[in-house]
Backbone atoms as SQL, in Angstrom:
CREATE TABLE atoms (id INTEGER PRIMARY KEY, chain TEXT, resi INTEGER, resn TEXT, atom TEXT, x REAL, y REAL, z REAL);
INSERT INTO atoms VALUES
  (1, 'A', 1, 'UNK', 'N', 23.696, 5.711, -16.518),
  (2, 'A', 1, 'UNK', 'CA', 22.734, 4.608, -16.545),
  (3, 'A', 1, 'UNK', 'C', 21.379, 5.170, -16.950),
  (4, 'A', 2, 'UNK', 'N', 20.678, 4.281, -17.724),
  (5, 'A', 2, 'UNK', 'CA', 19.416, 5.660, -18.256),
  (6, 'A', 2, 'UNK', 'C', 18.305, 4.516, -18.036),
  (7, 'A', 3, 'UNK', 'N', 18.615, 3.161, -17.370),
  (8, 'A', 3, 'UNK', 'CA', 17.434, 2.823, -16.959),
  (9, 'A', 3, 'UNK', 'C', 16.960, 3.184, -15.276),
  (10, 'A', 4, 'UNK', 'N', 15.371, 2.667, -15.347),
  (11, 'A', 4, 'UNK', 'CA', 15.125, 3.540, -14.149),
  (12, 'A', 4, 'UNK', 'C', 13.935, 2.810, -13.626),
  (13, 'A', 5, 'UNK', 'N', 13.833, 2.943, -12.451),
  (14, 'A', 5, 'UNK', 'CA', 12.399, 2.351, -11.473),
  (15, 'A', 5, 'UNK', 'C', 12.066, 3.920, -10.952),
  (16, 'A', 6, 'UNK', 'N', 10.652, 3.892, -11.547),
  (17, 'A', 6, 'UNK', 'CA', 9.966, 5.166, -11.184),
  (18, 'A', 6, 'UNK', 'C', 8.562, 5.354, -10.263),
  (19, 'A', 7, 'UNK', 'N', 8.577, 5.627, -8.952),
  (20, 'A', 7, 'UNK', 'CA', 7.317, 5.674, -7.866),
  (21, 'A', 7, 'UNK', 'C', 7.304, 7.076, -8.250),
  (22, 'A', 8, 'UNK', 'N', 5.752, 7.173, -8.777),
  (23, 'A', 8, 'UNK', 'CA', 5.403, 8.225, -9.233),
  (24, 'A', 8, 'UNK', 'C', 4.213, 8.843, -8.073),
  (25, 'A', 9, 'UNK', 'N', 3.623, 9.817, -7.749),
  (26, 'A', 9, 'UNK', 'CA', 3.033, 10.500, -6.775),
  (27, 'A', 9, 'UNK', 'C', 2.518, 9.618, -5.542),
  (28, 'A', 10, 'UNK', 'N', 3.191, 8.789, -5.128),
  (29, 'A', 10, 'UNK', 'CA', 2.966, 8.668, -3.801),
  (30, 'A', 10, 'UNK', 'C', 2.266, 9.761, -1.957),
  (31, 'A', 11, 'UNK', 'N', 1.334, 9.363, -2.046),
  (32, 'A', 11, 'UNK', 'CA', 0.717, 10.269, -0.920),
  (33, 'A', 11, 'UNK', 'C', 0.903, 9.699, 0.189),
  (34, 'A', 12, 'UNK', 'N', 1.273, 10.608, 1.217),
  (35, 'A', 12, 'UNK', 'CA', 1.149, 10.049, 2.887),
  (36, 'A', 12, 'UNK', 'C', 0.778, 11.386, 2.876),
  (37, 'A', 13, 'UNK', 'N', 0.146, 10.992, 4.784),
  (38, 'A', 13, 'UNK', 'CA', 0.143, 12.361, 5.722),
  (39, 'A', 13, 'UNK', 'C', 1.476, 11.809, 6.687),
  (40, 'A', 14, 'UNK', 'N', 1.720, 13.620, 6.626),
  (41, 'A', 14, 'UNK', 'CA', 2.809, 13.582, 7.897),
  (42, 'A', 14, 'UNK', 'C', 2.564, 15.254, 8.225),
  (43, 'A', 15, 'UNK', 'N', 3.147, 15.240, 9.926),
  (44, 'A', 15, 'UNK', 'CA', 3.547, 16.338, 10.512),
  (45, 'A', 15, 'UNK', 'C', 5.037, 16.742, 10.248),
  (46, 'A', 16, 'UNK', 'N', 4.832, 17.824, 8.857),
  (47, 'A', 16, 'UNK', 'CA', 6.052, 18.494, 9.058),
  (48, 'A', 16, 'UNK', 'C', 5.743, 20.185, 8.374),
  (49, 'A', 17, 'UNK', 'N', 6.810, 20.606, 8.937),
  (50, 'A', 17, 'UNK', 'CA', 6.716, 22.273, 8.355),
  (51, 'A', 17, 'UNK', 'C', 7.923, 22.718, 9.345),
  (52, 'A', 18, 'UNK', 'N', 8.103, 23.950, 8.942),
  (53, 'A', 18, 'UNK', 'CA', 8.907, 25.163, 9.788),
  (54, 'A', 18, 'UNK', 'C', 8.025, 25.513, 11.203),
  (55, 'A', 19, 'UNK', 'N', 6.516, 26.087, 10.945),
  (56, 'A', 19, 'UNK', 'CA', 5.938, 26.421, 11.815),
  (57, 'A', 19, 'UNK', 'C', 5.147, 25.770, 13.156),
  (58, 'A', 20, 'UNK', 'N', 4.965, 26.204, 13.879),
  (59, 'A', 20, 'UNK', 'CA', 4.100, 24.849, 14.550),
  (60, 'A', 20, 'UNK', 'C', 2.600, 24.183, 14.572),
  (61, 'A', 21, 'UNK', 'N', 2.231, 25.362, 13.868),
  (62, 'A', 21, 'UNK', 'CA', 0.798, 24.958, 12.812),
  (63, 'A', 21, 'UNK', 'C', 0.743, 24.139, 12.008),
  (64, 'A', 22, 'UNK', 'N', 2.049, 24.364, 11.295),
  (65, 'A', 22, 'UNK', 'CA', 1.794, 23.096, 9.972),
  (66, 'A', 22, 'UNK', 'C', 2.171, 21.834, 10.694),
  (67, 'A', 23, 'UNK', 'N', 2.706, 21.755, 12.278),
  (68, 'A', 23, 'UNK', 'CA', 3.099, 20.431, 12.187),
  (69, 'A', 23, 'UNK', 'C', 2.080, 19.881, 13.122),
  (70, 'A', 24, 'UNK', 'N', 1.027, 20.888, 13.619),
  (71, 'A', 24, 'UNK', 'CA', 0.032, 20.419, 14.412),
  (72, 'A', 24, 'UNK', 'C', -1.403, 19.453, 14.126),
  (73, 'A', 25, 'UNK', 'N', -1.098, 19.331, 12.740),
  (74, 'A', 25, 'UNK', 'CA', -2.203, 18.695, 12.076),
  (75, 'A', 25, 'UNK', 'C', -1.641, 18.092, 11.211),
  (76, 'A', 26, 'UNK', 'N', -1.758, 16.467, 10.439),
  (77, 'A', 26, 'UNK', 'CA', -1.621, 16.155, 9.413),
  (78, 'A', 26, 'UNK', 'C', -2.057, 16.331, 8.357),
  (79, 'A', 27, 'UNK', 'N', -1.140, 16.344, 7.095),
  (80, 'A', 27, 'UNK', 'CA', -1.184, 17.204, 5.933),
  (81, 'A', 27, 'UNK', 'C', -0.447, 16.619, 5.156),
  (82, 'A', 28, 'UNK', 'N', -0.937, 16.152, 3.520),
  (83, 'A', 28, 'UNK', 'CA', -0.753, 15.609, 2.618),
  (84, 'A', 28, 'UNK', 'C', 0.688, 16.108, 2.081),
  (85, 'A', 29, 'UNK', 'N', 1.548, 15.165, 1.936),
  (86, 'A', 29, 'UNK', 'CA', 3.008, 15.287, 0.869),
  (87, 'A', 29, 'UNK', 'C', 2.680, 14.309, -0.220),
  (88, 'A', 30, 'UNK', 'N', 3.075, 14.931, -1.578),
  (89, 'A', 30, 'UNK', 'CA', 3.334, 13.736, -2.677),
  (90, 'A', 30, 'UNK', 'C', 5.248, 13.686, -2.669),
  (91, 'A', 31, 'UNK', 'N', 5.349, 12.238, -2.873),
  (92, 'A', 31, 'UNK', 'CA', 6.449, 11.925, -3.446),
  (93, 'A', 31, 'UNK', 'C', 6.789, 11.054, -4.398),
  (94, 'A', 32, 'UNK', 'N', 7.654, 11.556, -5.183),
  (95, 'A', 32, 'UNK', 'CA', 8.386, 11.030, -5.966),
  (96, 'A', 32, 'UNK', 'C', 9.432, 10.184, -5.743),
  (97, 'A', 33, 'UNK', 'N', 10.203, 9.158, -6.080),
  (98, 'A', 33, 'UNK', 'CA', 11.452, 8.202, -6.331),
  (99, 'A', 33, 'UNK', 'C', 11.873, 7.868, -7.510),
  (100, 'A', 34, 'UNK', 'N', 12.369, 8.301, -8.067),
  (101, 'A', 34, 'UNK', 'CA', 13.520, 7.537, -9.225),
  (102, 'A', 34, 'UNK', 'C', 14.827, 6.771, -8.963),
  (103, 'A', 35, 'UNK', 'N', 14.732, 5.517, -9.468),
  (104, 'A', 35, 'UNK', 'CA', 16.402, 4.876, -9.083),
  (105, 'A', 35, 'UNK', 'C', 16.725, 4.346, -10.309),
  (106, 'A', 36, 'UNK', 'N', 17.991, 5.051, -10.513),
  (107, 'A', 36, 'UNK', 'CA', 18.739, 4.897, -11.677),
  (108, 'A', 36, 'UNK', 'C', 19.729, 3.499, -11.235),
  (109, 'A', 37, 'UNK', 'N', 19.478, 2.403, -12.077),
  (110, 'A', 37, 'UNK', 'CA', 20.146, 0.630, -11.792),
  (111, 'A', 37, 'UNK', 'C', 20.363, 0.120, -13.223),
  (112, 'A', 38, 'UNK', 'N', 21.058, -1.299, -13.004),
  (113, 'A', 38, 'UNK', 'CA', 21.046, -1.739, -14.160),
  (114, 'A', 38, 'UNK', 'C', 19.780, -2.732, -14.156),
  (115, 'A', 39, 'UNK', 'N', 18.979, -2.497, -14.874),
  (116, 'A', 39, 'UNK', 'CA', 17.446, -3.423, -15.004),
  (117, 'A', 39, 'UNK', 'C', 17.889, -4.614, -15.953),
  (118, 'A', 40, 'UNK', 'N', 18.804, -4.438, -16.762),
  (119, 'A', 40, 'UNK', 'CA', 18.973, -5.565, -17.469),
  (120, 'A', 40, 'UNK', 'C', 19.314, -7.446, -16.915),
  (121, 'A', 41, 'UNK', 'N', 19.811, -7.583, -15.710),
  (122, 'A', 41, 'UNK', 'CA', 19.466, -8.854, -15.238),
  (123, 'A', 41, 'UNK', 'C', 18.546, -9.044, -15.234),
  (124, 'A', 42, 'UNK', 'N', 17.437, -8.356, -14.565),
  (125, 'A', 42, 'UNK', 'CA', 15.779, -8.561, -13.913),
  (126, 'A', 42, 'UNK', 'C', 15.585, -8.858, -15.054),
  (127, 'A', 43, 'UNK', 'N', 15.339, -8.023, -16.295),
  (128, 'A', 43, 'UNK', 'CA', 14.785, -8.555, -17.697),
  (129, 'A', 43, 'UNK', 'C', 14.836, -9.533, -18.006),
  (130, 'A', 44, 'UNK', 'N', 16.537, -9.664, -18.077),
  (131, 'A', 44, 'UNK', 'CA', 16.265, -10.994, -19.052),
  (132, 'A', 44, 'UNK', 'C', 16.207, -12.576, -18.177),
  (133, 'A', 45, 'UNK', 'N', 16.320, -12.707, -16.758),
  (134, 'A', 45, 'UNK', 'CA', 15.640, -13.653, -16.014),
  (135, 'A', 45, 'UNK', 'C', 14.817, -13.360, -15.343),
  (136, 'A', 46, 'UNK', 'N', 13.736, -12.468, -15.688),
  (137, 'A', 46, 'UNK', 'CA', 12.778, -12.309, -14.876),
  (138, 'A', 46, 'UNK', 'C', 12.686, -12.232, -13.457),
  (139, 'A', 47, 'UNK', 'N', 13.418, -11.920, -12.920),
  (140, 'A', 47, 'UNK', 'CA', 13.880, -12.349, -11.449),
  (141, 'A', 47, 'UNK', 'C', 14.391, -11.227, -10.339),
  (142, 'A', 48, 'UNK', 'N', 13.334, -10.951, -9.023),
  (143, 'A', 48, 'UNK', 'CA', 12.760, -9.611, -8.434),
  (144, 'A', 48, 'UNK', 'C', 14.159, -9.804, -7.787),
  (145, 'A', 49, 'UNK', 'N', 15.123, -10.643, -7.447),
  (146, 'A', 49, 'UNK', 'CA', 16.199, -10.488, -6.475),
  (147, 'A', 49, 'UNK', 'C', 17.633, -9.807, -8.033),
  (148, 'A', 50, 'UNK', 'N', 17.015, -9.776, -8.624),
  (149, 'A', 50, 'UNK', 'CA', 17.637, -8.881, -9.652),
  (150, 'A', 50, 'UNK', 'C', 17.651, -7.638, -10.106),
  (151, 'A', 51, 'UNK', 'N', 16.384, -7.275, -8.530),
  (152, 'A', 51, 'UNK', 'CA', 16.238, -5.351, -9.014),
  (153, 'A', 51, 'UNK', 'C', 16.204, -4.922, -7.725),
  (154, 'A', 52, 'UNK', 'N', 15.323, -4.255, -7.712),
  (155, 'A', 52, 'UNK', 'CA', 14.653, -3.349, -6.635),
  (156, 'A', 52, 'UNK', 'C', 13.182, -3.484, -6.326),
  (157, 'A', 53, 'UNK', 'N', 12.835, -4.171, -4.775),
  (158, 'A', 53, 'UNK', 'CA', 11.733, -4.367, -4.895),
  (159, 'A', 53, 'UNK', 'C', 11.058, -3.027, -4.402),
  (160, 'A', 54, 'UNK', 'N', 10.562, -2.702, -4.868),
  (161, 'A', 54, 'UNK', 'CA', 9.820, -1.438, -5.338),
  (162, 'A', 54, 'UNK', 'C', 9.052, -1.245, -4.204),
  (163, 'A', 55, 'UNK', 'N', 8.006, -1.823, -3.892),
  (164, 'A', 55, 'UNK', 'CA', 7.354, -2.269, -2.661),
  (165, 'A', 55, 'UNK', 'C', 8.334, -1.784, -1.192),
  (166, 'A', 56, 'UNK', 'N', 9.217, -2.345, -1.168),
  (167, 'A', 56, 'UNK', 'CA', 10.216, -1.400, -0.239),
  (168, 'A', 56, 'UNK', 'C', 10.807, -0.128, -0.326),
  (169, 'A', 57, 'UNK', 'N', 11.042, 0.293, -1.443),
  (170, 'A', 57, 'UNK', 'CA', 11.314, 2.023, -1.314),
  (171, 'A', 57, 'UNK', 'C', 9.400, 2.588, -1.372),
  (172, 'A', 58, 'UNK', 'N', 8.754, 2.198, -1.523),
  (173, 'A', 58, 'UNK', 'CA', 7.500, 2.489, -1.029),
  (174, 'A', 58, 'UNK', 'C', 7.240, 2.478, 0.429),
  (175, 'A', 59, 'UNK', 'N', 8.034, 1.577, 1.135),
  (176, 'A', 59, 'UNK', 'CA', 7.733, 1.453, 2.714),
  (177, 'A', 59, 'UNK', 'C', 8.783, 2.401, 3.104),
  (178, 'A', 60, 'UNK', 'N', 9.824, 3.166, 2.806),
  (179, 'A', 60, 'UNK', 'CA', 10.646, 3.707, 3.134),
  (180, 'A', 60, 'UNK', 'C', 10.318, 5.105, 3.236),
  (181, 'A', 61, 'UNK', 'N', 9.646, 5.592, 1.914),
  (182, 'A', 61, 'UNK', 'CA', 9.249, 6.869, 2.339),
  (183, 'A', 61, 'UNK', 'C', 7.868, 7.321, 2.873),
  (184, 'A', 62, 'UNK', 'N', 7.043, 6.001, 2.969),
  (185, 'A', 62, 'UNK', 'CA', 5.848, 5.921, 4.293),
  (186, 'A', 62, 'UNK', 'C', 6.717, 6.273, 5.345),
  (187, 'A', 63, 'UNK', 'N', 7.174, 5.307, 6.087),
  (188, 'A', 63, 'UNK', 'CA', 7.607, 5.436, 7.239),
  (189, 'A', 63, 'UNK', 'C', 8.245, 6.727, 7.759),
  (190, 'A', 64, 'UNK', 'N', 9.648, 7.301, 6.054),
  (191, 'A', 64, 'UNK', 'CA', 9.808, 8.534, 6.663),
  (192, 'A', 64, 'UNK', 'C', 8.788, 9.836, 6.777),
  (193, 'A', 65, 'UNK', 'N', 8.006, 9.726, 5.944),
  (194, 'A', 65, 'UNK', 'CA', 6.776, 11.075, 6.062),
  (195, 'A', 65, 'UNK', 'C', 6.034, 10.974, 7.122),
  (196, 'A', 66, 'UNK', 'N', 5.654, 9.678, 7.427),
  (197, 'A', 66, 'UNK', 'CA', 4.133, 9.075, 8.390),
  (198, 'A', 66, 'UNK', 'C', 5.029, 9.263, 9.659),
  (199, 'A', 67, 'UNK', 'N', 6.110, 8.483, 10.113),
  (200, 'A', 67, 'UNK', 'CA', 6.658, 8.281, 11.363),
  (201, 'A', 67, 'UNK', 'C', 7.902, 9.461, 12.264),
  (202, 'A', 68, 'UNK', 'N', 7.849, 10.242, 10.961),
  (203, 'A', 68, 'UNK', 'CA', 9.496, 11.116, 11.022),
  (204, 'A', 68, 'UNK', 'C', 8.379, 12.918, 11.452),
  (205, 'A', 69, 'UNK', 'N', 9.007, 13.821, 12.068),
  (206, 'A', 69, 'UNK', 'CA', 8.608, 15.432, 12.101),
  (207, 'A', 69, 'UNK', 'C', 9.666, 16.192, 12.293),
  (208, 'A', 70, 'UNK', 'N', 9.858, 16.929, 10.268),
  (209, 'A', 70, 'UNK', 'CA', 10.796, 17.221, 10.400),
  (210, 'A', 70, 'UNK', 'C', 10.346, 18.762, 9.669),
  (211, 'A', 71, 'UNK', 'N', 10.835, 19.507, 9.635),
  (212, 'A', 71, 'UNK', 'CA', 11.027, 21.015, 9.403),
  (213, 'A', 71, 'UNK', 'C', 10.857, 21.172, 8.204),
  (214, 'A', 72, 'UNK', 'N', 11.797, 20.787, 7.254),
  (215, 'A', 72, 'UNK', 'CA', 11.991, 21.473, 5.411),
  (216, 'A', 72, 'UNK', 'C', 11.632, 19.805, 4.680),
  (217, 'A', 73, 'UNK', 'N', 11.233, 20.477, 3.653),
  (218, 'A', 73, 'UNK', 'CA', 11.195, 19.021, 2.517),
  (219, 'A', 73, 'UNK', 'C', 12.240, 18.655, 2.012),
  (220, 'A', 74, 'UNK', 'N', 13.133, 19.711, 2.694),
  (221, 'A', 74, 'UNK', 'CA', 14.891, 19.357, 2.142),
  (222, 'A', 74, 'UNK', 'C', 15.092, 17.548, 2.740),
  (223, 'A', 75, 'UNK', 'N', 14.735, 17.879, 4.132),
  (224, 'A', 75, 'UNK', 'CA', 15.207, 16.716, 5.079),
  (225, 'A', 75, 'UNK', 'C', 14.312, 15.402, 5.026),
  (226, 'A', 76, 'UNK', 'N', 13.454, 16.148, 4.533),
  (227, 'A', 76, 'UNK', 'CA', 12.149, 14.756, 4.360),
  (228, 'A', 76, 'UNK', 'C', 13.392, 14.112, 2.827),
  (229, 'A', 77, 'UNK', 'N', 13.300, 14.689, 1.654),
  (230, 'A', 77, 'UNK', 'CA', 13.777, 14.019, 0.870),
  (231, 'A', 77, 'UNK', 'C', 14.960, 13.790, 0.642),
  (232, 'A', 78, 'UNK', 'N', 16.336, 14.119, 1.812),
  (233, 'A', 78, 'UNK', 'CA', 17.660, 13.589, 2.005),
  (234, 'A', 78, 'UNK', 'C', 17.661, 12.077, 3.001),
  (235, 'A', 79, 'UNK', 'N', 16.744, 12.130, 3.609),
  (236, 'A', 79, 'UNK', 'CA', 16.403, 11.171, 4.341),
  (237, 'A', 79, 'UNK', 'C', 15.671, 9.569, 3.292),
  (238, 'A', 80, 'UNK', 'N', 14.659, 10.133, 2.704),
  (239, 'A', 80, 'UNK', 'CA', 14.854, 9.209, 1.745),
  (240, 'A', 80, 'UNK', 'C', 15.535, 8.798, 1.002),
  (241, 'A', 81, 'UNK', 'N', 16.185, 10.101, 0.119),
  (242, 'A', 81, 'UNK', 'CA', 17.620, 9.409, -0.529),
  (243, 'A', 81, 'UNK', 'C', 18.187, 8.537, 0.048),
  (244, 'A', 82, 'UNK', 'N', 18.524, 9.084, 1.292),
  (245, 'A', 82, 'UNK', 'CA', 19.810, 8.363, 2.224),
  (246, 'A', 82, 'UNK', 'C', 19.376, 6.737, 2.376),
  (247, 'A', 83, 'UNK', 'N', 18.133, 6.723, 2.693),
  (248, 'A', 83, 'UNK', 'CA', 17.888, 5.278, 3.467),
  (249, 'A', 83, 'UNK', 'C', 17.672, 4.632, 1.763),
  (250, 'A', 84, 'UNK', 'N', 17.162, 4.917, 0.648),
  (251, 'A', 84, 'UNK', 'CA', 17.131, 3.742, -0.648),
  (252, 'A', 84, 'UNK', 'C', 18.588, 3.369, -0.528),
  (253, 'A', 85, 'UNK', 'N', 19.516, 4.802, -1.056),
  (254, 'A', 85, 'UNK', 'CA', 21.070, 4.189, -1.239),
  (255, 'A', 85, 'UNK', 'C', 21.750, 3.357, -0.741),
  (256, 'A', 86, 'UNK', 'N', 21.604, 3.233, 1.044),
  (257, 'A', 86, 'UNK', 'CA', 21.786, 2.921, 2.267),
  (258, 'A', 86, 'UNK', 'C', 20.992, 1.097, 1.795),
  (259, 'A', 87, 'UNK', 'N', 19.596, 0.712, 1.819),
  (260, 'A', 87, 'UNK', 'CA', 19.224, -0.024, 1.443),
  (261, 'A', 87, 'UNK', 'C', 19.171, -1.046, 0.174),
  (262, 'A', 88, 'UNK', 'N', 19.913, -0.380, -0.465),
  (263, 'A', 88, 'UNK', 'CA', 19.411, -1.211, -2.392),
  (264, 'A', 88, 'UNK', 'C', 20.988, -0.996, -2.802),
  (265, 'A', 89, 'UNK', 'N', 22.034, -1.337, -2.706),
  (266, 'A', 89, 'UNK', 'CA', 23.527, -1.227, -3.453),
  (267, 'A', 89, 'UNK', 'C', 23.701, -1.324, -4.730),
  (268, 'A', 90, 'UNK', 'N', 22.549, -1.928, -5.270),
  (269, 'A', 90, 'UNK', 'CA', 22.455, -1.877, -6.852),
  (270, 'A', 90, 'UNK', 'C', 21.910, -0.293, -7.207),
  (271, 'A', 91, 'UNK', 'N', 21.240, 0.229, -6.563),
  (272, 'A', 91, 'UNK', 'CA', 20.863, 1.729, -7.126),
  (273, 'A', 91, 'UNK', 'C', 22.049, 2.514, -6.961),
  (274, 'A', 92, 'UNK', 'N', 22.560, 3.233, -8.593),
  (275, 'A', 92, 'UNK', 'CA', 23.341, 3.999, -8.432),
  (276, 'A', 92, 'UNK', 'C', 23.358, 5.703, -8.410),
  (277, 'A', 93, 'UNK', 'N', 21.748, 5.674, -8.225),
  (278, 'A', 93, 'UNK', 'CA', 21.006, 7.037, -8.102),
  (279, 'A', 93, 'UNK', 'C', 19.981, 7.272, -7.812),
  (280, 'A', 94, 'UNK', 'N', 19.584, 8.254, -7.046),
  (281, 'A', 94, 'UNK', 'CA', 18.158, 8.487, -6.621),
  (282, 'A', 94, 'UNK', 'C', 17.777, 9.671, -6.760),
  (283, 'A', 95, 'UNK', 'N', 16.634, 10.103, -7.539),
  (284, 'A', 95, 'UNK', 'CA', 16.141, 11.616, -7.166),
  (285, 'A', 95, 'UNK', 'C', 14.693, 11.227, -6.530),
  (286, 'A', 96, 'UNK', 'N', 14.651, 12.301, -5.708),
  (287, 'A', 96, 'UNK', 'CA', 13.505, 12.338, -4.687),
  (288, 'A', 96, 'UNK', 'C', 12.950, 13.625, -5.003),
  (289, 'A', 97, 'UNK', 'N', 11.539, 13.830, -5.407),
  (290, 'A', 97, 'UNK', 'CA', 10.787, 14.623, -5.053),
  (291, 'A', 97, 'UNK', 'C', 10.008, 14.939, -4.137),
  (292, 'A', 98, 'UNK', 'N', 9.307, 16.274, -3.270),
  (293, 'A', 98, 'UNK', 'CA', 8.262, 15.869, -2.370),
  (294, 'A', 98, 'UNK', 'C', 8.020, 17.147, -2.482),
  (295, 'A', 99, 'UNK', 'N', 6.342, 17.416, -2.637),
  (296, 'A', 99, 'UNK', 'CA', 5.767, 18.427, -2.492),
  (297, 'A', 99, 'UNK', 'C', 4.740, 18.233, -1.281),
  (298, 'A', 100, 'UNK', 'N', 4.830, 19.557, -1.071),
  (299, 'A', 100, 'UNK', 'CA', 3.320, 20.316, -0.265),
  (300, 'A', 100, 'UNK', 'C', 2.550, 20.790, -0.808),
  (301, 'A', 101, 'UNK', 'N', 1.327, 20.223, -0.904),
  (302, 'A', 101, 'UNK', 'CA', 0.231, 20.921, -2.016),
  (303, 'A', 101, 'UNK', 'C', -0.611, 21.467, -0.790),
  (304, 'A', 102, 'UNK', 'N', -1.091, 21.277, -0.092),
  (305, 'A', 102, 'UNK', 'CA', -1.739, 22.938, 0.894),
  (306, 'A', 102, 'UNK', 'C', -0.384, 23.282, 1.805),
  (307, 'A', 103, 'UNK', 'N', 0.262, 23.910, 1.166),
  (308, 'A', 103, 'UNK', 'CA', 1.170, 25.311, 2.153),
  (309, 'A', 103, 'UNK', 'C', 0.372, 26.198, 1.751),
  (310, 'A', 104, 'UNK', 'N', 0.509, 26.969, 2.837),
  (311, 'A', 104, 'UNK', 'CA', -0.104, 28.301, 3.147),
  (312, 'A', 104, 'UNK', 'C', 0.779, 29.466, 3.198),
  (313, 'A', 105, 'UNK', 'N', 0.872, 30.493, 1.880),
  (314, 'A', 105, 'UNK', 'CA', 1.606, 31.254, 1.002),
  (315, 'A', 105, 'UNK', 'C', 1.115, 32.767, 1.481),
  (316, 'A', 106, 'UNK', 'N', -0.316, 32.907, 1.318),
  (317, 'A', 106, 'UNK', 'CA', -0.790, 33.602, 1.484),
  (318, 'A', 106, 'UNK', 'C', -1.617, 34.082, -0.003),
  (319, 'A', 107, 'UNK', 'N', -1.489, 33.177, -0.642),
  (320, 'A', 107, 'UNK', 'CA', -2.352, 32.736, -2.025),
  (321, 'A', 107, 'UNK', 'C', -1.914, 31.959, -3.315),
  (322, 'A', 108, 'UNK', 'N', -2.795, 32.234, -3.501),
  (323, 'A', 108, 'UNK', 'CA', -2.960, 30.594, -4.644),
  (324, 'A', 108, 'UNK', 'C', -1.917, 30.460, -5.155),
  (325, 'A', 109, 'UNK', 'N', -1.316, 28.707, -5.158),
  (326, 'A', 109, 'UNK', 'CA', -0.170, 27.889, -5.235),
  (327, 'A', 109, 'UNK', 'C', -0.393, 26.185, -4.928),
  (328, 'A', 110, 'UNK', 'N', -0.059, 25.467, -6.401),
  (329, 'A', 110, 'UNK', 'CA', -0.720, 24.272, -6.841),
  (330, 'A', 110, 'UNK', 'C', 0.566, 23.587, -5.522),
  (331, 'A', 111, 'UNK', 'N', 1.485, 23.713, -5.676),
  (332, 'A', 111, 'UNK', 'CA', 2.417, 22.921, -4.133),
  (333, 'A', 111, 'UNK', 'C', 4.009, 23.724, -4.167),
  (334, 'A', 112, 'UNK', 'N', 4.413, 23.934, -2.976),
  (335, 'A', 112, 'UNK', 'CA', 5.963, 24.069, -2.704),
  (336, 'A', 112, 'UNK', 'C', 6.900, 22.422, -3.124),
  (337, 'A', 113, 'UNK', 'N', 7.482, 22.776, -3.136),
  (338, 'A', 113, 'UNK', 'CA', 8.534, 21.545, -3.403),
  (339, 'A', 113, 'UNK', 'C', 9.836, 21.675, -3.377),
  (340, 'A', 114, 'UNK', 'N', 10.464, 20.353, -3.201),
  (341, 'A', 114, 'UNK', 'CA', 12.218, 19.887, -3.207),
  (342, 'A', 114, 'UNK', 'C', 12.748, 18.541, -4.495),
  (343, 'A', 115, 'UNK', 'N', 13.250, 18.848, -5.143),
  (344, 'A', 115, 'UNK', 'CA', 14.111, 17.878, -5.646),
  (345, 'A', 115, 'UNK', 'C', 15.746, 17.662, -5.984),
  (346, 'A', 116, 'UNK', 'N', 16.122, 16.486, -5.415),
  (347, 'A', 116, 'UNK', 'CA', 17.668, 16.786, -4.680),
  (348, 'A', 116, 'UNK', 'C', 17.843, 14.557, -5.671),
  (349, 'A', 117, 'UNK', 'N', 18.964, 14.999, -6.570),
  (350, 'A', 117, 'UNK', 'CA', 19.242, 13.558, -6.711),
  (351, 'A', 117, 'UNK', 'C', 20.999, 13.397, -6.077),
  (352, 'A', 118, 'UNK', 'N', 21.026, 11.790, -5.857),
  (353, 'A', 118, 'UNK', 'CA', 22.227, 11.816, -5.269),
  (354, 'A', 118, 'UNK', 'C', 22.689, 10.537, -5.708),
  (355, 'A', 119, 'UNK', 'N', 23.829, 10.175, -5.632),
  (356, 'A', 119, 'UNK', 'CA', 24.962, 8.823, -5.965),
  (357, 'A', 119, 'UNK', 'C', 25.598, 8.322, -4.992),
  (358, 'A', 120, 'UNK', 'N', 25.399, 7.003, -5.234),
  (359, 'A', 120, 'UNK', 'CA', 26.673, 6.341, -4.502),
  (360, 'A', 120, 'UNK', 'C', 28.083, 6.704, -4.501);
């Protein structure tokens, strides 16, 4: 399927990391969503119960960054996968990105990151 609904750098704060520093303070993640669907109903009747309302995989990975404290960006972005697929039956794919742009490396580094796509 090569059409696609794309949430491009989405920011929340959330408490997550390995350490207990990083999870002691909130700290900026960007994420990404891609969902691979067929867009062609929505097109040609114009009509939002014909896609993906977008607006909701936006509330999905708020809630998981903002409300969730979890360890790796592995789990931050299997968790999103899980809940679009879980939520939207018309998406027959999702890749999720999510970076950390201040991890602390021990020098200069624009962000760590995960990207993991998955199928129904």
């Amino acid at each position: 399927m090569s059409d696609r609904i794309v949430l491009q750098n989405m920011v929340f704060d959330g408490n997550h990391g390995y350490y207990d520093h990083e999870r002691a303070t909130a700290q900026p993640f960007e994420v990404d969503v891609e969902l691979r669907l067929d867009l062609r109903p929505a097109g040609i009747d114009d009509d939002l119960e014909k896609t993906v309302d977008y607006g909701k995989v936006f509330a999905i990975a708020r809630e998981i960054v903002e409300s969730t404290e979890l360890r790796l960006l592995e789990a931050i972005a299997e968790a999103i996968a899980r809940d679009v697929l879980a939520g939207f039956p018309a998406v027959e794919e999702v890749t999720v990105r999510v970076r950390k742009p201040k991890v602390q490396l021990g020098g200069r580094l624009d962000y760590s990151g995960v990207e993991i796509t998955r199928r129904t």
